[in-house]
CHARMM internal coordinates of N, CA and C (Angstrom, degrees):
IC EDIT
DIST 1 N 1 CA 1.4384
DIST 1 CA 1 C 1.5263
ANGL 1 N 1 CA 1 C 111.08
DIST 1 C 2 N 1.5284
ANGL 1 CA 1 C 2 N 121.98
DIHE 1 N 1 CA 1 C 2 N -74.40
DIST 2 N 2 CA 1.4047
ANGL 1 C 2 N 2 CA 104.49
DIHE 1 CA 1 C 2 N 2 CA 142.20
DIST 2 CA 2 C 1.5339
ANGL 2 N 2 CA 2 C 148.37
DIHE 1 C 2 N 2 CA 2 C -8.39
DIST 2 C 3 N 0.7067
ANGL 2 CA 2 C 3 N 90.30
DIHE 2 N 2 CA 2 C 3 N -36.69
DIST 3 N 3 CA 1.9574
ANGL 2 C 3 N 3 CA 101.98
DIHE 2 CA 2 C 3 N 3 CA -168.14
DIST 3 CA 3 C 1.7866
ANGL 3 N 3 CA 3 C 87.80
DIHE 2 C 3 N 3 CA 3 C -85.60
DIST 3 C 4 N 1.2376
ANGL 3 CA 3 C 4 N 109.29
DIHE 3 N 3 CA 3 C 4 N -76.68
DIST 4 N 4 CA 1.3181
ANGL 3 C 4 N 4 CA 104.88
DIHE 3 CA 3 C 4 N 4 CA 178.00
DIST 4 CA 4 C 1.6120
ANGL 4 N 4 CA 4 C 132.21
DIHE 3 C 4 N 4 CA 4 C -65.60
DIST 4 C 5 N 1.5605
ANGL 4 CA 4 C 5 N 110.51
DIHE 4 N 4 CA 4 C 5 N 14.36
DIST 5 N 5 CA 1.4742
ANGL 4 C 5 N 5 CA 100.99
DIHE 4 CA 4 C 5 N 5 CA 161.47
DIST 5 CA 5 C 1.6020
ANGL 5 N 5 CA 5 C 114.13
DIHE 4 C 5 N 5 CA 5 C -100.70
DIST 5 C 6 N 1.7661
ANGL 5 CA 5 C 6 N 90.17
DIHE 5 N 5 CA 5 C 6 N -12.63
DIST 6 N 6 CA 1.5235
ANGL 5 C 6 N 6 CA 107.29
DIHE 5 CA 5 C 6 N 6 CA -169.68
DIST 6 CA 6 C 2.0422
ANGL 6 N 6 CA 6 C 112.41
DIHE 5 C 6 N 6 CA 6 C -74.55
DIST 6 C 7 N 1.7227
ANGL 6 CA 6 C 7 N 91.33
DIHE 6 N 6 CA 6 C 7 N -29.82
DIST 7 N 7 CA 1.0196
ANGL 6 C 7 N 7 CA 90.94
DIHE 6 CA 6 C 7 N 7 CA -166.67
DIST 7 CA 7 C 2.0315
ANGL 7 N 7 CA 7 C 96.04
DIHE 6 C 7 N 7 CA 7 C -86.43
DIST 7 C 8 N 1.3057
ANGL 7 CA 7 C 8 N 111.94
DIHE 7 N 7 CA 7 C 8 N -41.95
DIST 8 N 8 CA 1.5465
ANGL 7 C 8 N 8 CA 102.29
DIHE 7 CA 7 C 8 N 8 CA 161.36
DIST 8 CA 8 C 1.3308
ANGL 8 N 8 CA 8 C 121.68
DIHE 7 C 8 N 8 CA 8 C -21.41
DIST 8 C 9 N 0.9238
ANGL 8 CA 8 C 9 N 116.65
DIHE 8 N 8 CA 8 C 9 N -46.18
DIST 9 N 9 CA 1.2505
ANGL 8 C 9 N 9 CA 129.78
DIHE 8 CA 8 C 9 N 9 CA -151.32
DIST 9 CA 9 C 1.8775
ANGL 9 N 9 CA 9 C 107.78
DIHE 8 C 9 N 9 CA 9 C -88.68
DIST 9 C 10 N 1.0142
ANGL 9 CA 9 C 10 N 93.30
DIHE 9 N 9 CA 9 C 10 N -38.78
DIST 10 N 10 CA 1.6732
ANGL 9 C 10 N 10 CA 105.24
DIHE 9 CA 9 C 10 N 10 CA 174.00
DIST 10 CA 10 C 1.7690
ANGL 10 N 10 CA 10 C 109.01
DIHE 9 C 10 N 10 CA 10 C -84.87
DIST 10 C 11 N 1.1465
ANGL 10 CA 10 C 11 N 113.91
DIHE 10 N 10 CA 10 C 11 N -19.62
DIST 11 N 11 CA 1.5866
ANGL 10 C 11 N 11 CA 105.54
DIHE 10 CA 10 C 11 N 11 CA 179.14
DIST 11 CA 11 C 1.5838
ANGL 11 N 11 CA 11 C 95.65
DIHE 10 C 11 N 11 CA 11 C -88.57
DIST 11 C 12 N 1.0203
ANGL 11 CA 11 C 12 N 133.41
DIHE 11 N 11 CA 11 C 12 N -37.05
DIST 12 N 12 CA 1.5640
ANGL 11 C 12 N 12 CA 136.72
DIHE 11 CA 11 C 12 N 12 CA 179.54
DIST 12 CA 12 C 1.3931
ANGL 12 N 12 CA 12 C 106.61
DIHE 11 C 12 N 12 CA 12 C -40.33
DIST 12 C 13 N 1.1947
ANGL 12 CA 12 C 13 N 115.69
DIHE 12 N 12 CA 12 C 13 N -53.02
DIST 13 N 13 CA 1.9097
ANGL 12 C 13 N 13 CA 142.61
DIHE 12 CA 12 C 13 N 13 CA -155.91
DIST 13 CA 13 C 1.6137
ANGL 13 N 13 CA 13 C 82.06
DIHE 12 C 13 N 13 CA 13 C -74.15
DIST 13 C 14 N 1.5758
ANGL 13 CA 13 C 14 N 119.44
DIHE 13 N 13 CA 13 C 14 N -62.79
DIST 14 N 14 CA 1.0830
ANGL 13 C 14 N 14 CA 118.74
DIHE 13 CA 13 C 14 N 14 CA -159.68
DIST 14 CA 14 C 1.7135
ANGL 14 N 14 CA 14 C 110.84
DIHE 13 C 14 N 14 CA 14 C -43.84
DIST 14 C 15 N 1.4144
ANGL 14 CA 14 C 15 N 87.84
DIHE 14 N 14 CA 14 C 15 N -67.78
DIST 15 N 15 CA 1.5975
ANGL 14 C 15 N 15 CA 98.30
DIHE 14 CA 14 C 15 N 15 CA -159.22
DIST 15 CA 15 C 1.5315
ANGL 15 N 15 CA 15 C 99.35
DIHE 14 C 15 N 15 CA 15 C -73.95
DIST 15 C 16 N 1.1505
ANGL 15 CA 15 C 16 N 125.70
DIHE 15 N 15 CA 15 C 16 N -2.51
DIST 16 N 16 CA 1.3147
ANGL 15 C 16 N 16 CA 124.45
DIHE 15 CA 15 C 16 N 16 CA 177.04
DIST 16 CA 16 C 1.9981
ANGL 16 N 16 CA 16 C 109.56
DIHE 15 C 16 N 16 CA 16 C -71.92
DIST 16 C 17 N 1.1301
ANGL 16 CA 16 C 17 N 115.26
DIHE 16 N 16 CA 16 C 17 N -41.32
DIST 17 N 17 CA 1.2908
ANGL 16 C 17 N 17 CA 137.46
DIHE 16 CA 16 C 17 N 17 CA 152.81
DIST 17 CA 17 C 1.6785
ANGL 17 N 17 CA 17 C 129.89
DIHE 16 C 17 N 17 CA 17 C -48.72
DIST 17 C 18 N 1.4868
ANGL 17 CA 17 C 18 N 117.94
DIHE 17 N 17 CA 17 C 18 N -10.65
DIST 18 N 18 CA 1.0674
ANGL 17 C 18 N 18 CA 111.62
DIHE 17 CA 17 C 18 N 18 CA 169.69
DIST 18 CA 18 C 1.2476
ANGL 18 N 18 CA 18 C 111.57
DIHE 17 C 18 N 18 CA 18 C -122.44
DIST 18 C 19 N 1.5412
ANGL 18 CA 18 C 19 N 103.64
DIHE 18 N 18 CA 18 C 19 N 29.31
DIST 19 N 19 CA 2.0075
ANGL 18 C 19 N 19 CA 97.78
DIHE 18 CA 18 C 19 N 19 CA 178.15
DIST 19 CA 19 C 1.7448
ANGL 19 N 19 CA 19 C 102.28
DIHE 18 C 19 N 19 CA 19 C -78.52
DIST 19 C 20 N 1.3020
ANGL 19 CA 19 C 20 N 98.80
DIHE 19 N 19 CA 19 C 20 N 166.46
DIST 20 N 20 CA 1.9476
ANGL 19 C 20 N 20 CA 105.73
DIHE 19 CA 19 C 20 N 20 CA 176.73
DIST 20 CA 20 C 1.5840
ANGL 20 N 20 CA 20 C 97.98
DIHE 19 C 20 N 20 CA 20 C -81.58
DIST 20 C 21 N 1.5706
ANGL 20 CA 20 C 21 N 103.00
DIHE 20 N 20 CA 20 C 21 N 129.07
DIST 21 N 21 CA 1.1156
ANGL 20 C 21 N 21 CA 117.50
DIHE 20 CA 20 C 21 N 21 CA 162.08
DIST 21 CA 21 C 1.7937
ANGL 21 N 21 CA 21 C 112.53
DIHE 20 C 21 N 21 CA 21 C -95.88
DIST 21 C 22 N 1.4057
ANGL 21 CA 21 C 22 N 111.54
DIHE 21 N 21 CA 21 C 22 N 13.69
DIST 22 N 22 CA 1.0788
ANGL 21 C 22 N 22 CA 107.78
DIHE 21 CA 21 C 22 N 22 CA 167.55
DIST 22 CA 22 C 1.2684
ANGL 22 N 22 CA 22 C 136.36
DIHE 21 C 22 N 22 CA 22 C -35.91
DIST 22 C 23 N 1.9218
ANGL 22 CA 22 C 23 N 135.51
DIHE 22 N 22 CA 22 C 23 N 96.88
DIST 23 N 23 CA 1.3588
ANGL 22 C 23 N 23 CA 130.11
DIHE 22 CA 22 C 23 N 23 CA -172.69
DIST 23 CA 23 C 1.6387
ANGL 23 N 23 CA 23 C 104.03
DIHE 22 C 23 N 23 CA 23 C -99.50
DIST 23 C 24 N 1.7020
ANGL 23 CA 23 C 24 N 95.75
DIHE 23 N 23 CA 23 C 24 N 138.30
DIST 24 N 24 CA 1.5938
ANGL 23 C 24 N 24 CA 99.85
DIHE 23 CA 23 C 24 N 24 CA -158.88
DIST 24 CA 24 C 2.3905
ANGL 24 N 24 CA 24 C 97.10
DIHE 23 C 24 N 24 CA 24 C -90.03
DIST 24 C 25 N 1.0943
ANGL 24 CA 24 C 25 N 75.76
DIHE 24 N 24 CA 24 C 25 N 174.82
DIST 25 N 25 CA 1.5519
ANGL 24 C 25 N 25 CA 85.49
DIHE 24 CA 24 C 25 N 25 CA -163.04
DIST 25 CA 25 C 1.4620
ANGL 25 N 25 CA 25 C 111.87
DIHE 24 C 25 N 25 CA 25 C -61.80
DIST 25 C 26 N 1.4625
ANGL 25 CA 25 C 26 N 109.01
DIHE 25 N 25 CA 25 C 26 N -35.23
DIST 26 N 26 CA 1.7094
ANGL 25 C 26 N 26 CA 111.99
DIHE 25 CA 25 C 26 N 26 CA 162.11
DIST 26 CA 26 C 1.4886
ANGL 26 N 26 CA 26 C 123.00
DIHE 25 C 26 N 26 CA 26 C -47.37
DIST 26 C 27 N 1.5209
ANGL 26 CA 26 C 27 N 103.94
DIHE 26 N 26 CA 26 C 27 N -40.22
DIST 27 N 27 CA 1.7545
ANGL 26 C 27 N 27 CA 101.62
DIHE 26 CA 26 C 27 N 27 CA 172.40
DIST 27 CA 27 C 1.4021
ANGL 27 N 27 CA 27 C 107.09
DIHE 26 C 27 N 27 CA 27 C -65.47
DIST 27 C 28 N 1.0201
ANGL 27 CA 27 C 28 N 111.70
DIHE 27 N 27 CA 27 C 28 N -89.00
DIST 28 N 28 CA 1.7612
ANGL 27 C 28 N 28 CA 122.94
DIHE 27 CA 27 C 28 N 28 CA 174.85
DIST 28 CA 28 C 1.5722
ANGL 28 N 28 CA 28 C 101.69
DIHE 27 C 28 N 28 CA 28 C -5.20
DIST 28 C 29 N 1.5767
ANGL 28 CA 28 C 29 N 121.81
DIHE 28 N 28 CA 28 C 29 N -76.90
DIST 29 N 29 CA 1.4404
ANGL 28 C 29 N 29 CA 94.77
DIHE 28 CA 28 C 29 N 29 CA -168.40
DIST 29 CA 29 C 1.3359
ANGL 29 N 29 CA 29 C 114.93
DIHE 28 C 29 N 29 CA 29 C -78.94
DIST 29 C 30 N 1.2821
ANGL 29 CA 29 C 30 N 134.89
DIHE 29 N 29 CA 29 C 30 N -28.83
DIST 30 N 30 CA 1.6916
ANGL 29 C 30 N 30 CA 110.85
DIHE 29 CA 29 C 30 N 30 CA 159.63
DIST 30 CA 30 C 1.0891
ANGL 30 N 30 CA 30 C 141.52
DIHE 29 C 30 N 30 CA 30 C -56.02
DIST 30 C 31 N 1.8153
ANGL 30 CA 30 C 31 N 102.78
DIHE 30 N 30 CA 30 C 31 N -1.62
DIST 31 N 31 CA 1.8838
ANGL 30 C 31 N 31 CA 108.15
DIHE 30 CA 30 C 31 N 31 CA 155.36
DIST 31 CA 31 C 1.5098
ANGL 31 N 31 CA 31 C 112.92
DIHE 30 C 31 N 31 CA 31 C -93.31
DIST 31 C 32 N 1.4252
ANGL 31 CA 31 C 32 N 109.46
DIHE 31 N 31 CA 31 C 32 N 34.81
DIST 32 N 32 CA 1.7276
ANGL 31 C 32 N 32 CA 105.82
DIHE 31 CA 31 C 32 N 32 CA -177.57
DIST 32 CA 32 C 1.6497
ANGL 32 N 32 CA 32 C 124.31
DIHE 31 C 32 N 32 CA 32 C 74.64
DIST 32 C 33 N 1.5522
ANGL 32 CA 32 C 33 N 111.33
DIHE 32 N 32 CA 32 C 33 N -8.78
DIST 33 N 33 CA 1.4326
ANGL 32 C 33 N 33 CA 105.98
DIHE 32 CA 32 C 33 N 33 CA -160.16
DIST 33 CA 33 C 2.0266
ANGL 33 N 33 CA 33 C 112.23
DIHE 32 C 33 N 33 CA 33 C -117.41
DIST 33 C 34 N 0.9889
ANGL 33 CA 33 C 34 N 116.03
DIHE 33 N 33 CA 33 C 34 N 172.89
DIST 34 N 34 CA 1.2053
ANGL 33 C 34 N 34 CA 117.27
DIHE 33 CA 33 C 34 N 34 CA 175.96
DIST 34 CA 34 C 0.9979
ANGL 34 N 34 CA 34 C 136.76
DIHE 33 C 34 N 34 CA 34 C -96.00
DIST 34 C 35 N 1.0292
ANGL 34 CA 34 C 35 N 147.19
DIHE 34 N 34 CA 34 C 35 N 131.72
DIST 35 N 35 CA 1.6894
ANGL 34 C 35 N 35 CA 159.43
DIHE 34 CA 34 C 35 N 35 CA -153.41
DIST 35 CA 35 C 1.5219
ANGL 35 N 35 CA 35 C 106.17
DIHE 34 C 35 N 35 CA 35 C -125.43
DIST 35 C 36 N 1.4200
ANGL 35 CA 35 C 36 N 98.98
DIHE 35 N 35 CA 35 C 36 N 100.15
DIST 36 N 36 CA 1.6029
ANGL 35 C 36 N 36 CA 119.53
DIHE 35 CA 35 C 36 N 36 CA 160.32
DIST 36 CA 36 C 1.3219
ANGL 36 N 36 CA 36 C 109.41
DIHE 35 C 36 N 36 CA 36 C -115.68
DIST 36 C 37 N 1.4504
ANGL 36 CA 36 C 37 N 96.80
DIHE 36 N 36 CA 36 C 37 N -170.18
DIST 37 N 37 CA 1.4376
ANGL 36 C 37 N 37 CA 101.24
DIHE 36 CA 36 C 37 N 37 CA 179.45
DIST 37 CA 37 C 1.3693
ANGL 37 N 37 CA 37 C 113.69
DIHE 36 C 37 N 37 CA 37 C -131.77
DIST 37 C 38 N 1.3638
ANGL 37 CA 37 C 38 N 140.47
DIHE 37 N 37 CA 37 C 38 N 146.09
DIST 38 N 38 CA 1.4465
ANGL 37 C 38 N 38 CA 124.81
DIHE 37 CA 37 C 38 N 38 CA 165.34
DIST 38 CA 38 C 2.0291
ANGL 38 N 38 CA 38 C 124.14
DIHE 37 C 38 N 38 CA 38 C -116.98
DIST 38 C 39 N 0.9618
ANGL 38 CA 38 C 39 N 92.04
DIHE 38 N 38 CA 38 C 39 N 175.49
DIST 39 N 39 CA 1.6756
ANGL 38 C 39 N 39 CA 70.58
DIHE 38 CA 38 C 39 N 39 CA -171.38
DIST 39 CA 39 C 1.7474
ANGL 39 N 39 CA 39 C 98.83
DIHE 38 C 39 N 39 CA 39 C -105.42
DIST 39 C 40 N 1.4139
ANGL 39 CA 39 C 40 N 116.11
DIHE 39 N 39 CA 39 C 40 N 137.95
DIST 40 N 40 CA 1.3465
ANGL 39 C 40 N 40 CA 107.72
DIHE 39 CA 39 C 40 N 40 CA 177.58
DIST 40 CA 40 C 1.4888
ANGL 40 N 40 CA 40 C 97.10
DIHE 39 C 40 N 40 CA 40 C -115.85
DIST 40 C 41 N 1.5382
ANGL 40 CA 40 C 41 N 104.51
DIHE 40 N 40 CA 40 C 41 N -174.31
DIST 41 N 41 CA 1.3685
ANGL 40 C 41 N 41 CA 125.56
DIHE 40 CA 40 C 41 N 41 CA 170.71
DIST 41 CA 41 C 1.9831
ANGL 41 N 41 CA 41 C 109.83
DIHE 40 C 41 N 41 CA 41 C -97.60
DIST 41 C 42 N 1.3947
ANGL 41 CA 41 C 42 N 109.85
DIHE 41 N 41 CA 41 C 42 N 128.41
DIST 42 N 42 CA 1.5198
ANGL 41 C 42 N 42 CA 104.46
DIHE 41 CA 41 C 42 N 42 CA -178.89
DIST 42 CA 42 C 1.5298
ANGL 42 N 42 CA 42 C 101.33
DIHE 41 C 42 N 42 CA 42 C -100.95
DIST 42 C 43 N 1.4192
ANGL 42 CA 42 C 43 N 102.59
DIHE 42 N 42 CA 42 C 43 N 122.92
DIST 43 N 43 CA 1.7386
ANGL 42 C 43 N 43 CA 91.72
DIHE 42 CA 42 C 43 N 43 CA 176.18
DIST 43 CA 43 C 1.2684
ANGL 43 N 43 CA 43 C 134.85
DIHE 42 C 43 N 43 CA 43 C -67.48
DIST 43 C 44 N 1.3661
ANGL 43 CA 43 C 44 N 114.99
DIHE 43 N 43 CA 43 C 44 N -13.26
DIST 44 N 44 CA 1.2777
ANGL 43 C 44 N 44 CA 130.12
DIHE 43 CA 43 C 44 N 44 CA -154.36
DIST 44 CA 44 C 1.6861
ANGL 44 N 44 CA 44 C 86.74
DIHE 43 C 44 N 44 CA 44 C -90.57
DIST 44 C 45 N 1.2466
ANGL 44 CA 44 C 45 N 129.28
DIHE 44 N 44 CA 44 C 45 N -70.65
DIST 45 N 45 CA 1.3643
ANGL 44 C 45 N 45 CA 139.33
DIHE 44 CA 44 C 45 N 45 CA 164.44
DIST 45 CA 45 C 1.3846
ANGL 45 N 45 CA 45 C 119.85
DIHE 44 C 45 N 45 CA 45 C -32.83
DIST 45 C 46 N 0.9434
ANGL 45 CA 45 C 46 N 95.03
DIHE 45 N 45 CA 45 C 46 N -83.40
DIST 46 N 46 CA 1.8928
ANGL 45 C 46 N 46 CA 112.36
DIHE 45 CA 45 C 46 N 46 CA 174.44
DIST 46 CA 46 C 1.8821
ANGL 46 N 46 CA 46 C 96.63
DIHE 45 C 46 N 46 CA 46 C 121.99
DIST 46 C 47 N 1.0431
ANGL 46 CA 46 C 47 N 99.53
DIHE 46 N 46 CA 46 C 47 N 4.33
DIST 47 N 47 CA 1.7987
ANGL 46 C 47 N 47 CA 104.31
DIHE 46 CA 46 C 47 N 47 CA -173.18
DIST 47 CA 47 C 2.0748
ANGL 47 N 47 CA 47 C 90.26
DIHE 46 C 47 N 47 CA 47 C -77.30
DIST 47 C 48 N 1.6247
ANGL 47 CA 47 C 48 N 87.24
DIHE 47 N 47 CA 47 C 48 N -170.88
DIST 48 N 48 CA 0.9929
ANGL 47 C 48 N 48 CA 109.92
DIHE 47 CA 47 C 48 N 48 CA 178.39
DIST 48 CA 48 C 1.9546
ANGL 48 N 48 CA 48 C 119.52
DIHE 47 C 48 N 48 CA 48 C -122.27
DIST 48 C 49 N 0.6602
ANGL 48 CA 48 C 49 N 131.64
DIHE 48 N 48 CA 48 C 49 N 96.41
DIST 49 N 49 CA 1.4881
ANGL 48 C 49 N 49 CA 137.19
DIHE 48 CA 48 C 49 N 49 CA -168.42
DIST 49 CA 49 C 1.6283
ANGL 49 N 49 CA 49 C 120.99
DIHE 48 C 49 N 49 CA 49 C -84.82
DIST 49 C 50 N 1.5529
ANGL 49 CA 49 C 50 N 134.33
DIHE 49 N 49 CA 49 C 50 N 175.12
DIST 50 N 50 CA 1.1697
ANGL 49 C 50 N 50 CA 135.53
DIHE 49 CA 49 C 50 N 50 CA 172.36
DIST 50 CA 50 C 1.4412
ANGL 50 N 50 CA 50 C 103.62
DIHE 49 C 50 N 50 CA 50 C -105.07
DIST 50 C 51 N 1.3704
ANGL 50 CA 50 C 51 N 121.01
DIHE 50 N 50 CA 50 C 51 N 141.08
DIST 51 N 51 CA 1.3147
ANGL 50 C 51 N 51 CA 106.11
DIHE 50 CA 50 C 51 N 51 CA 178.93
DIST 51 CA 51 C 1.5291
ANGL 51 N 51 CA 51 C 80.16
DIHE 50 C 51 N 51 CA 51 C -137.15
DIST 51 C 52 N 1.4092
ANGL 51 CA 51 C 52 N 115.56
DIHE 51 N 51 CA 51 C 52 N 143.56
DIST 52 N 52 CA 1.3417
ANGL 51 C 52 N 52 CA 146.19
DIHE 51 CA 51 C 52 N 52 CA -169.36
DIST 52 CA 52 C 1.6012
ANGL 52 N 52 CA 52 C 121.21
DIHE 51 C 52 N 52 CA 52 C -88.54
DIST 52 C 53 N 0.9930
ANGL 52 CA 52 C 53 N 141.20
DIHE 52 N 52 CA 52 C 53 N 37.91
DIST 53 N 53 CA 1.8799
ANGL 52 C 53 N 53 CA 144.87
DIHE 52 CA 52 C 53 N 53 CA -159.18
DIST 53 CA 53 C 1.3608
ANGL 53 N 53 CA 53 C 112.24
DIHE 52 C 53 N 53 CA 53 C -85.79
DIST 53 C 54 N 1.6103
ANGL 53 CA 53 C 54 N 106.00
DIHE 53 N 53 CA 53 C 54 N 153.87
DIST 54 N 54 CA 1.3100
ANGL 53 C 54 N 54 CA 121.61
DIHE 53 CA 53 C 54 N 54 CA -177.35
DIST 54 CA 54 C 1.3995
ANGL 54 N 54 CA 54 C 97.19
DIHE 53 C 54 N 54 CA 54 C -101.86
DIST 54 C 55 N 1.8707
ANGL 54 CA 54 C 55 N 121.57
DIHE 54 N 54 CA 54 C 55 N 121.50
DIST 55 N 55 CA 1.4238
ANGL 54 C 55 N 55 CA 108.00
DIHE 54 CA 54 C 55 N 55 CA 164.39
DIST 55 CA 55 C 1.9364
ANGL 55 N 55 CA 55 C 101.53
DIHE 54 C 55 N 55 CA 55 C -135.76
DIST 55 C 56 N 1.4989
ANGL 55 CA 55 C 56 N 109.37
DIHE 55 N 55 CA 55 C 56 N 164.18
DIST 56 N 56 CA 1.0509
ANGL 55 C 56 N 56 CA 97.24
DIHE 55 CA 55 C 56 N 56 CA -175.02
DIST 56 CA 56 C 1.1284
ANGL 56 N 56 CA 56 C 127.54
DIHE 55 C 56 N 56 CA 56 C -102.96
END
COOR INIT
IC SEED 1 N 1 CA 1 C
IC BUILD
């Protein structure tokens, strides 16, 4: 009974952690700041991707 509330409990956390925190470009500039993009490395791929950030 334990084991399986324990382990509930850890898959929740998990997948709770891989939602998109993606913030769209309308937020960003009505907090004053700028929205570029930079290119990262995806590990899972090994490619190279655009990633979209708010900096100020």
């Amino acid at each position: 009974m334990k084991k399986s509330i324990l382990f509930s409990f850890i898959s929740v956390i998990f997948f709770c952690a891989c939602s998109n925190n993606e913030i769209s470009k309308e937020e960003c500039l009505n907090k004053g700041m700028t929205y570029k993009y930079k290119t990262v490395l995806n590990y899972r791929t090994g490619e190279y991707e655009n990633k979209f950030v708010c900096t100020k």
